[in-house]
C-alpha positions as CSV (number, residue, x, y, z in Angstrom):
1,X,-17.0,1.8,-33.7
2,X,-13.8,4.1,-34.4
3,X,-14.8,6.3,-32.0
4,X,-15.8,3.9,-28.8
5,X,-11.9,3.6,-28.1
6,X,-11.0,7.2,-28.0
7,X,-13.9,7.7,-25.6
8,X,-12.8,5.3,-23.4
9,X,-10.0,6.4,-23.1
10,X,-10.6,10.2,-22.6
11,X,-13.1,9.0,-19.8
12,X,-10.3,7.0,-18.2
13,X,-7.7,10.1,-18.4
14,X,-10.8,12.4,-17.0
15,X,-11.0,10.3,-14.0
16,X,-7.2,9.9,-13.4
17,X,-7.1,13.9,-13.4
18,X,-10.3,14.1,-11.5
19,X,-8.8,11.7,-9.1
20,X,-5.3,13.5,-9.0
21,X,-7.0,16.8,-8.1
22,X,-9.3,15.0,-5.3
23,X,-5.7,13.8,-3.9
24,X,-4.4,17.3,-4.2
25,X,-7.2,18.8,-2.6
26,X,-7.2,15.9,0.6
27,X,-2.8,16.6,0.9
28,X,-2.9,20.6,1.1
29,X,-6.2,19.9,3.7
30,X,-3.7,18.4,5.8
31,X,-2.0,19.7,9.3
32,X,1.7,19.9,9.2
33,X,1.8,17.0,11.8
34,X,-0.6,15.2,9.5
35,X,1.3,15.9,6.7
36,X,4.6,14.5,8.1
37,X,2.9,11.3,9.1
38,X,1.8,11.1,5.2
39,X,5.0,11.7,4.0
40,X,6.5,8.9,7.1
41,X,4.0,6.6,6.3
42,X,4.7,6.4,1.9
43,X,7.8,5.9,3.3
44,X,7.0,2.7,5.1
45,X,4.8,1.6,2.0
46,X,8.0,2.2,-0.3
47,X,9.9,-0.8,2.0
48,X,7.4,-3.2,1.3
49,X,9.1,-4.3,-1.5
50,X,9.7,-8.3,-1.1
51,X,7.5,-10.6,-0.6
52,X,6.9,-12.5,2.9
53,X,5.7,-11.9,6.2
54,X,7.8,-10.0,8.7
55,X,8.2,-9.5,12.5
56,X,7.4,-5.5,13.7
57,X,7.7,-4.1,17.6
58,X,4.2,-1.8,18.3
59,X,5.5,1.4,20.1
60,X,2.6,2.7,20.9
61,X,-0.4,0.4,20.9
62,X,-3.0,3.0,21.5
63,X,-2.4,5.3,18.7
64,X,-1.1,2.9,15.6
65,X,-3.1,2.4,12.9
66,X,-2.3,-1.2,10.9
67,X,-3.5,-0.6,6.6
68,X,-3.7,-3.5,4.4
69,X,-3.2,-3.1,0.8
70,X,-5.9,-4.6,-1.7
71,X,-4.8,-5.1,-5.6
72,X,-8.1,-6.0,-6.8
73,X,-9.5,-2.2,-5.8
74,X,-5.9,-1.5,-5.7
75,X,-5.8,0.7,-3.1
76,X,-5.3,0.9,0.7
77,X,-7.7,0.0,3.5
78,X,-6.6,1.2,7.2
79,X,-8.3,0.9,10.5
80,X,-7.4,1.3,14.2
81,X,-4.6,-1.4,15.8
82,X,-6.0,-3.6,18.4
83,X,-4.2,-6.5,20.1
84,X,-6.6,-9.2,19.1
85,X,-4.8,-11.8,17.0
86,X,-1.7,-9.7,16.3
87,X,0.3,-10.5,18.8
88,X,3.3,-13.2,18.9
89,X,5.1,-14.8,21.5
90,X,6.3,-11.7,23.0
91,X,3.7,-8.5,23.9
92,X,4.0,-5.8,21.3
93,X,5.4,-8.0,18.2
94,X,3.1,-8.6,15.6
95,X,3.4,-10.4,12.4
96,X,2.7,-8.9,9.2
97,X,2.3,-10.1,5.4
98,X,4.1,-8.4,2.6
99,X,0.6,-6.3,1.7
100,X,0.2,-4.8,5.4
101,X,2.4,-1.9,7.3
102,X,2.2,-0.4,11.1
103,X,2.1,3.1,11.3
104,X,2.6,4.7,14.5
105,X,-0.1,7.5,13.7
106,X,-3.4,7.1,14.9
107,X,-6.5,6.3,12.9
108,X,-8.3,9.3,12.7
109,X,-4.8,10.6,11.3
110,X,-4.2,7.8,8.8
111,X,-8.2,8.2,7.7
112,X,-7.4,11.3,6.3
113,X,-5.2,10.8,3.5
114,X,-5.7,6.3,3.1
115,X,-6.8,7.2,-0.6
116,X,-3.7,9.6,-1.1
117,X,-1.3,7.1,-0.2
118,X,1.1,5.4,-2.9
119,X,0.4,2.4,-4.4
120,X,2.5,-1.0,-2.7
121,X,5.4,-1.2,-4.8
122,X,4.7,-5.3,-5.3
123,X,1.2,-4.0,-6.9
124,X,3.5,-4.1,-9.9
125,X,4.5,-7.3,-10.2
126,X,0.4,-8.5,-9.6
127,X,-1.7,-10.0,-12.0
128,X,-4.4,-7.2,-10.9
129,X,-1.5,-4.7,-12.9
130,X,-1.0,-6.8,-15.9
131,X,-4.6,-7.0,-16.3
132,X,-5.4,-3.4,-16.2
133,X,-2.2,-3.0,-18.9
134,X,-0.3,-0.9,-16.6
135,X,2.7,-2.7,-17.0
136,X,3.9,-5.2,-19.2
137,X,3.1,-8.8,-19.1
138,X,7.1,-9.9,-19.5
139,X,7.7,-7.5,-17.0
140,X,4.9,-8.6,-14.3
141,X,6.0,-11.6,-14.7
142,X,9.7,-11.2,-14.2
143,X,9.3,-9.1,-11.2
144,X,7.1,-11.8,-9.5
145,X,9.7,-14.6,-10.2
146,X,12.3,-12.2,-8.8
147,X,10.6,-10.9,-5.6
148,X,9.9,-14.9,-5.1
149,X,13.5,-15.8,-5.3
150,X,14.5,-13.0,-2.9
151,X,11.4,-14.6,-0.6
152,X,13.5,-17.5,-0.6
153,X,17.1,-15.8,-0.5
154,X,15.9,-14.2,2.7
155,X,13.7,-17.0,4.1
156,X,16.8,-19.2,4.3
157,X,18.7,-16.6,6.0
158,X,16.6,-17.7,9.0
């Protein structure tokens, strides 16, 4: 019985460096141009920060590419923008929740390197993380209640 925790958790390093070296592989596979729109789109994931759903202009409707971010697989999930139940009042605004970005790269881009991107910063303050033990229950729980009063903060800005 000694043993059965060890294992487990060399199996769970062994797929963490098999799934860092898969992520290495996919990044150096990549164009320059398809590199900067990795390196543009982390960016946009890192903003994602607070909770709430936000107002975004589409520059260029044929080539963006909307991804959604899942904490029970706890990864991203992309696929092509199309108009269909996106759009506000106004053509080219859409609304998005605190799990979803625009990029203005185009699918076939974004395809590439989806499993390379970084995690959504509010991952962190998810049950999903608490469960898995990769951060600590206090903790979790503090950063939710904080990201919820800033929801408020800023939805009584408006």
């Amino acid at each position: 019985m000694m043993g059965l925790p060890i294992k487990s958790i060399r199996m769970k390093q062994e797929n963490k460096n098999s799934d860092i070296n898969k992520e290495m592989k996919i990044i150096r596979s990549l164009t320059p141009e398809e590199l900067e729109a990795y390196i543009q789109t982390n960016y946009l994931i890192k903003e994602r920060n607070y909770y709430g759903r936000r107002i975004e202009i589409v520059k260029n409707m044929r080539k963006s590419t909307i991804c959604t971010w899942f904490n029970g697989s706890k990864r991203w999930y992309c696929r092509p923008f199309t108009s269909t139940g996106y759009y506000e009042k106004r053509m080219r605004e859409i609304s998005l929740d605190a799990n979803q970005i625009l990029t203005p790269y185009p699918y076939k881009t974004v395809k590439k390197f989806e499993e390379c991107l970084l995690p959504l910063p509010l991952y962190y303050c998810s049950v999903e993380a608490k469960e898995r033990g990769e951060v600590d229950q206090l903790e979790a729980i503090f950063c939710w209640v904080l990201k919820q009063l800033e929801r408020e903060k800023y939805s009584n800005k408006e």
